[in-house]
N, C-alpha and C positions, 0 to 999 in steps of 0.2 A: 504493500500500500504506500509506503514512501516513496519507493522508488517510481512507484505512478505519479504520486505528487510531484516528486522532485523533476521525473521529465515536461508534466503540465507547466512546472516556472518555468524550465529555460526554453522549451516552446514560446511560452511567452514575452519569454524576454528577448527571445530571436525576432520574433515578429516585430516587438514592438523597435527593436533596431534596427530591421530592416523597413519599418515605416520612415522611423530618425534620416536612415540614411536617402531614404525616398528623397523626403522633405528637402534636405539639406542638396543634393543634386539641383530639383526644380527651384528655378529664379524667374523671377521676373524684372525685366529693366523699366526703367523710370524714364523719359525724355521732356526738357524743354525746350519747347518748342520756341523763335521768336516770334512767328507769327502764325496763329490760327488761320486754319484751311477755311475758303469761303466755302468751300461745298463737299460732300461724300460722291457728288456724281460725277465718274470718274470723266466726262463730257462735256461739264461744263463750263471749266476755265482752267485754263490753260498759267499754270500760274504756280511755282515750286512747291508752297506750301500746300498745294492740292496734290499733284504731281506724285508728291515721293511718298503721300500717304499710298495712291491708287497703285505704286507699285508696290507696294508691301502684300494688296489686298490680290491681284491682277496680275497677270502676265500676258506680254503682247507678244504678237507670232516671235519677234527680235527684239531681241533687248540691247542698250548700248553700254561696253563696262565701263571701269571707272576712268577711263581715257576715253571714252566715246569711241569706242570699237565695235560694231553690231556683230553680238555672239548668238546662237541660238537661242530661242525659249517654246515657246509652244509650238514653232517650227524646227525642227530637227535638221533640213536642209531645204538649200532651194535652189533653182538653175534657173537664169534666164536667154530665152531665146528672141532675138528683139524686143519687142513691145510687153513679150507676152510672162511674166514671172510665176512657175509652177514652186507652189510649196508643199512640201510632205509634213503634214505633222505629226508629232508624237504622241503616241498610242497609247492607250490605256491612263487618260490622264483626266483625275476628275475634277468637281468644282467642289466648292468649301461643305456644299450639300450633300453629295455623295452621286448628284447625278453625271454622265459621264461629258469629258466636253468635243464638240467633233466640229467638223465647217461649217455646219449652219450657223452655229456659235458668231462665227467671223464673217460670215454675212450680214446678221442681227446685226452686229456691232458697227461695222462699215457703215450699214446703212442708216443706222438712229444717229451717226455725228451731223450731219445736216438740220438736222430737226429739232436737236434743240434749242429750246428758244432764249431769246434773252444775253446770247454766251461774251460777256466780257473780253474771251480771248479765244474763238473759235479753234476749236480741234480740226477744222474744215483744212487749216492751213498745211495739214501732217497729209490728208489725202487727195491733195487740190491736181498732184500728176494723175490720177487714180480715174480711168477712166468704165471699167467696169468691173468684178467681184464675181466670180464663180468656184461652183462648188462639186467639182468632177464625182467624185466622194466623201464617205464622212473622213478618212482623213487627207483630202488632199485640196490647195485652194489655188486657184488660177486668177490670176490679177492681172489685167492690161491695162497697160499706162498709156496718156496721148501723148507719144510719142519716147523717146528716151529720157530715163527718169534716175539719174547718179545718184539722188540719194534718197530714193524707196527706202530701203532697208533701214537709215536710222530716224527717217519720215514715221514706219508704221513703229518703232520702239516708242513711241509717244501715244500709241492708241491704245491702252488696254481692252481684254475682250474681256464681253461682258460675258454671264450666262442668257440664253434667250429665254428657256424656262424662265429662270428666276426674273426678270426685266421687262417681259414683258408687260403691256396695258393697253389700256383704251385711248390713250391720247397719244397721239399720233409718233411720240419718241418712244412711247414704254411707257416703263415706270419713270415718272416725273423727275423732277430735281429734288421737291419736297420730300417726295417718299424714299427719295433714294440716301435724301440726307438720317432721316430715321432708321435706314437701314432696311426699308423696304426691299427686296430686290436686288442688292447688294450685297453679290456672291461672285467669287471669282476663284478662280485658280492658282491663284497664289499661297506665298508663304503661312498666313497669318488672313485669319477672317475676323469681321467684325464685330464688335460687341455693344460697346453703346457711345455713344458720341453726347457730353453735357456739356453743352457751350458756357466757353469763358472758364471752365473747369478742368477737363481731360478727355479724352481719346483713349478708349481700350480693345486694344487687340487679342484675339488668345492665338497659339498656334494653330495650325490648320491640319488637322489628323490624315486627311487623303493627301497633302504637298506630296507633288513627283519628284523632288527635289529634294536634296539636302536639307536634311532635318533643321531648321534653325535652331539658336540655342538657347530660347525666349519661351517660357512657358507663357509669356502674357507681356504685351509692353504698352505702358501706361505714356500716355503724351500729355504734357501739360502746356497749354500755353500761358509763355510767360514773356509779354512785351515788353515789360521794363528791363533791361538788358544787365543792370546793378541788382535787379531782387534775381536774374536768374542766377546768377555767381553767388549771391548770396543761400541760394537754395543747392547749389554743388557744394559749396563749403561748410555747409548743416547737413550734409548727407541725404536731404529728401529728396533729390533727384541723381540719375547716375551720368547723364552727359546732358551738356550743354551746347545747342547752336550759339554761334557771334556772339562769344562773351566780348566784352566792351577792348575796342585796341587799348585805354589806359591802365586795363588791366592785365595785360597780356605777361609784362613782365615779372609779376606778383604768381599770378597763376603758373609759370613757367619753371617757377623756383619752391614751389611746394610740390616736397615728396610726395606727396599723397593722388597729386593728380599727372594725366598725359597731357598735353594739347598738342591740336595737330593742324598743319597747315598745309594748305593745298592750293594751286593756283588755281584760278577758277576761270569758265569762259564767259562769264555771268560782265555784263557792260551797266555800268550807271549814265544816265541819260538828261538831256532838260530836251522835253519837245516844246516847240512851239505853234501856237495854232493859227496859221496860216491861210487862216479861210479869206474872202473877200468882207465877210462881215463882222462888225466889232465884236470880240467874243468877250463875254462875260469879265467882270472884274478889269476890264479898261478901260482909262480913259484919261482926255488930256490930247485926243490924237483928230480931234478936229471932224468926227463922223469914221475916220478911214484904219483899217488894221496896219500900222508900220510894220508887223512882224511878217506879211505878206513880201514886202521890198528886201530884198537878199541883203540890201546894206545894211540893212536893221539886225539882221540877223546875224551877219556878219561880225557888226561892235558886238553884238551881245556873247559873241562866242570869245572875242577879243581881250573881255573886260575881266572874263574869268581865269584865275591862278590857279590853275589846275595843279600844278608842282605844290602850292602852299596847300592848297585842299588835301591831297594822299600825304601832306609830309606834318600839317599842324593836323589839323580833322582826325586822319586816318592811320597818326602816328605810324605810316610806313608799310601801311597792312592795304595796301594797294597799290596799283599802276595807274599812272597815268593814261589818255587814252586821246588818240586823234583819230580813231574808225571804232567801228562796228564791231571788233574783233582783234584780240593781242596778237600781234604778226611773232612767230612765225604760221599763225594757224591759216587753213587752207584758204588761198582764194584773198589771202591779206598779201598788202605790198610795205618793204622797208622802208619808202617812202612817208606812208602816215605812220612808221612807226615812232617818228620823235614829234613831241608837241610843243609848235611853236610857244614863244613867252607871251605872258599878258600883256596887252599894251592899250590899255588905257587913254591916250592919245588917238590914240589913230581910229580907236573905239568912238572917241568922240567928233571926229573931222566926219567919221562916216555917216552918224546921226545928222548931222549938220546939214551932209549932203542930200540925205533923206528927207530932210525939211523937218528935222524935230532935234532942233540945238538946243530945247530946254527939256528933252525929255517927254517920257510919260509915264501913265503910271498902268503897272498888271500885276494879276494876280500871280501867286505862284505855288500850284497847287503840291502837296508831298503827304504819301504813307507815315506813319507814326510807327519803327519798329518793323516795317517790311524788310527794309536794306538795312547794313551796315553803315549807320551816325546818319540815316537818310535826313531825319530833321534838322540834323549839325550843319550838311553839306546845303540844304536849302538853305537856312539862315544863313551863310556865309554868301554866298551866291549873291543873294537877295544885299548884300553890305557890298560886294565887289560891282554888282550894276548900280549900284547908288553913285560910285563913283562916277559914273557916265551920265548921270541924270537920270536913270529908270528907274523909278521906286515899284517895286514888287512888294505888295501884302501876300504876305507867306501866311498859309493854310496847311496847316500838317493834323492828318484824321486818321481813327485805326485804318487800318489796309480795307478792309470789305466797304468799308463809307468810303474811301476815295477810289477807290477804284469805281465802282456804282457813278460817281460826279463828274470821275475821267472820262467813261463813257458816254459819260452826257454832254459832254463838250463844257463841262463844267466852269473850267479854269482858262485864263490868257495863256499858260506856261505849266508845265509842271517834270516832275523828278520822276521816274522810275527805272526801271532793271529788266535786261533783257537775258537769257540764257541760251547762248547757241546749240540747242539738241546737236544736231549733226557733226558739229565740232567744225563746220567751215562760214563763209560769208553769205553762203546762200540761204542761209536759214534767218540770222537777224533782217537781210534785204527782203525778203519776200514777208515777213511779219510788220515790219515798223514803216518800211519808206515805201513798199511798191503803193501804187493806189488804192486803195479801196473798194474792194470788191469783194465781200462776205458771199455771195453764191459759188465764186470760183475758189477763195479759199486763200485770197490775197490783198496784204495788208489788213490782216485781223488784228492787229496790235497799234496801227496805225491810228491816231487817235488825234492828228494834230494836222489832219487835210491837207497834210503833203500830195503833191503831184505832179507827177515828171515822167513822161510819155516815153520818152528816150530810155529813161532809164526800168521803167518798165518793160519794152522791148528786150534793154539789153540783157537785164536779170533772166524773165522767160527763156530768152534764146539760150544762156547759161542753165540754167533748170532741166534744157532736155540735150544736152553734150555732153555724151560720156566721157571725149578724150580729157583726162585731167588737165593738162598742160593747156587746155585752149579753154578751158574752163577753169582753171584760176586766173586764167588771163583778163578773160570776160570779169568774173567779179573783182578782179582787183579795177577794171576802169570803171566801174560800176562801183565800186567804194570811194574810189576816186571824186566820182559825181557827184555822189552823194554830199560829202564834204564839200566840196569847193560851194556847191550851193548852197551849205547851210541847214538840209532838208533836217538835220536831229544834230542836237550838241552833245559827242560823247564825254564822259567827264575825267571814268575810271574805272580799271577792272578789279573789282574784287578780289580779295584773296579769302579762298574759305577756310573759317577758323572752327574746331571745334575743340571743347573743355571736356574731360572723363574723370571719372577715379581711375586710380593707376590700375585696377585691375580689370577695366575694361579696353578692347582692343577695336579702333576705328580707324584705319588708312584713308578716309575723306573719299571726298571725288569733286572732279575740274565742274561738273555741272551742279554743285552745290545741295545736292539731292541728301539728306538725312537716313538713312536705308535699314532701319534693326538689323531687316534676315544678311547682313553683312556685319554686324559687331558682335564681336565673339568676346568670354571671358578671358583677359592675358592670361598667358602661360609662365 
């Protein structure tokens, strides 16, 4: 009878340590976020802080890695015969539900990015070569582009596929944007599925039990967003969270020198910007200019671009934790030339002969609109901005609002002027020119980010004709004169390219990426 007893405790006690040891295995990471995602629907804005959640949840047929390389993901391989691009994809591979995913999947999806409504930064722009979507069998999908299309492959790494089970609805996209933010319908193939989204609070994810993929190492990862960029360091150095997006550059040197945490920097292709809105009518927040927009007249635009120290902006602002920028894209990346790679000095002077000659020697006055917390010091870099046109006579009322309120205003033609960030998916110039500067055209899926009624017919042409030439060489040649134009006319003020910074505890391991993307199912516990 003892000896029954005596085996009943260490039964007991085995189990109960091998629950201990359960426990102590499963983790869950903690993330601060700086800016909350406007949306869960992975279509409807095109816009980082949406972006790196939808890939957590999603996987597109190609994905791009942390250099912007398109490697497989729910296409396993593909071959293109002119127009025509056949993908195989990977078998046996299900959704967060358990149902299985095959090419209808990627038709669904194709076809709901047009349709929804409303979209701040059209997804339309990733399938705008895309001229029809077929589906041979369930695993295999045939894509024809009009004409020759260089860069499909990290064009479709930007779409994730939805489930069409799960997505489907009555209104003409699916499931809505509303229901998709509650998690309606919001099932993918990905790492990690969703769990509940409490705005202003956190984001939870748990693992995904069917992933075809390497196991991540995240039983559950909690996102908090945290804007104010001093309480998020403050919440790494209290332990409540495990890594940090853009802790503050005056912090950089403090954080670097405590054992206890990593930080990691990564160049990024990520550009800060001022557009200007260039329409023929006075837009919003101007005035002083006699009925007429001056920022229409290239000389206007011109001092404005003059007026800014861009050197003092990356060296006081951004204490060093960024480049300089006079394009669209840090040269050496494709389709940039050495030429804009150094940026002329401020010159103030010449800034003001040029107003002069524009017929506005005393100035005027616009608005200048900026995210609160989207970018790295965005509010910092506006204000100063905003002090550097003073000197020429332009007084800018600076407007800085959390990210989803200016963005929503941006769209609206809200502002005279404003600040934002553009991220080159593809990793060359063909990607920021066909979102920011080409014209405006949301059914074709050009200049979706365009927001400042730029347009330039030429350069229109020129980009397009770049878009469907395979040969590299004649196609970086093309977008390098097409950067070229861009500039010279003033059509966007580049400012600086980011450098992406991230904060950990030391036992967490995160190697960053050039497109600024925050990724869990990529951070592992250090070894």
């Amino acid at each position: 009878m003892k000896s029954i007893r005596k085996n009943l405790i260490l039964s007991a006690l085995a189990a109960s340590f091998f629950c201990i040891a359960g426990a102590a295995q499963a983790r869950d990471l903690t993330i601060a976020l700086r800016s909350e995602p406007s949306s869960m629907d992975p279509q409807f804005h095109s816009l980082t802080p949406n972006t790196q959640l939808s890939e957590t949840l999603f996987d597109p047929l190609v994905r791009t890695d942390a250099n912007a390389k398109p490697v497989p993901s729910l296409a396993e391989s593909w071959q293109v015969d002119g127009d025509v691009w056949t993908f195989k994809l990977r078998p046996d591979v299900k959704f967060a539900d358990g149902s299985p995913f095959t090419s209808e999947d990627v038709l669904f999806t194709y076809a709901r990015v047009p349709k929804v409504p409303n979209s701040p930064s059209s997804y339309s722009l990733y399938l705008s070569s895309v001229e029809k979507v077929e589906a041979p069998d369930p695993l295999t999908v045939r894509i024809t582009t009009k004409g020759p299309s260089p860069v499909l492959l990290p064009n479709l790494s930007m779409v994730p596929i939805m489930s069409k089970k799960a997505a489907s609805g009555p209104a003409p996209e699916g499931k809505t944007t509303v229901e998709l933010n509650r998690g309606d319908g919001l099932v993918g193939t990905g790492p990690y599925k969703f769990v509940s989204w409490k705005r202003g609070a956190e984001i939870v994810f748990e693992r995904n039990e069917h992933y075809w993929g390497e196991k991540p190492a995240w039983d559950k990862v909690i996102y908090r967003p945290i804007s104010n960029s001093a309480a998020r360091v403050a919440a790494l150095l209290a332990g409540d969270v495990d890594l940090i997006e853009d802790p503050p550059t005056d912090d950089l040197p403090k954080l670097k020198n405590d054992k206890n945490l990593r930080v990691q920097e990564t160049p990024s292709v990520r550009v800060i910007y001022i557009a200007l809105n260039q329409g023929a009518e006075v837009p919003p927040g101007m005035s002083g200019t006699s009925g007429k927009n001056p920022l229409a007249d290239k000389r206007v635009r011109e001092a404005l671009s003059l007026a800014i120290d861009r050197k003092a902006i990356v060296e006081r602002v951004m204490g060093g934790a960024a480049q300089t920028a006079a394009n669209l894209l840090a040269y050496p990346g494709f389709g940039t030339s050495e030429a804009l790679s150094k940026v002329p000095p401020a010159d103030p002077a010449k800034a003001k002969e040029l107003l002069a000659a524009a017929g506005y020697p005393e100035g005027f006055t616009v608005s200048l609109g900026s995210p609160a917390g989207r970018y790295t010091n965005d509010q910092r870099i506006a204000q100063v901005v905003a002090s550097m046109w003073a000197r020429i006579g332009v007084k800018a009322n600076v407007e800085t609002m959390a990210p989803p309120v200016f963005f929503k205003k941006r769209d609206s033609y809200a502002f005279s002027t404003y600040l934002a960030g553009w991220a080159a998916s593809s990793g060359e110039m063909l990607n920021p020119l066909m979102a920011l500067v080409l014209t405006k055209d949301p059914a074709k899926g050009l200049g979706t980010t365009n927001w400042s009624k730029y347009s330039n017919p030429e350069l229109d042409k020129l980009v397009l004709e770049a878009s469907r030439t395979l040969d590299d060489g004649k196609r970086s040649e093309m977008l390098q004169e097409a950067g070229a134009m861009v500039m010279a006319d003033y059509g966007v003020l580049p400012l600086q390219f980011e450098l992406s910074v991230w904060a950990m505890k030391k036992d967490i391991h995160y190697s960053g990426r050039s497109d600024q993307m925050t990724l869990a199912q990529y951070m592992t516990p250090a070894e």
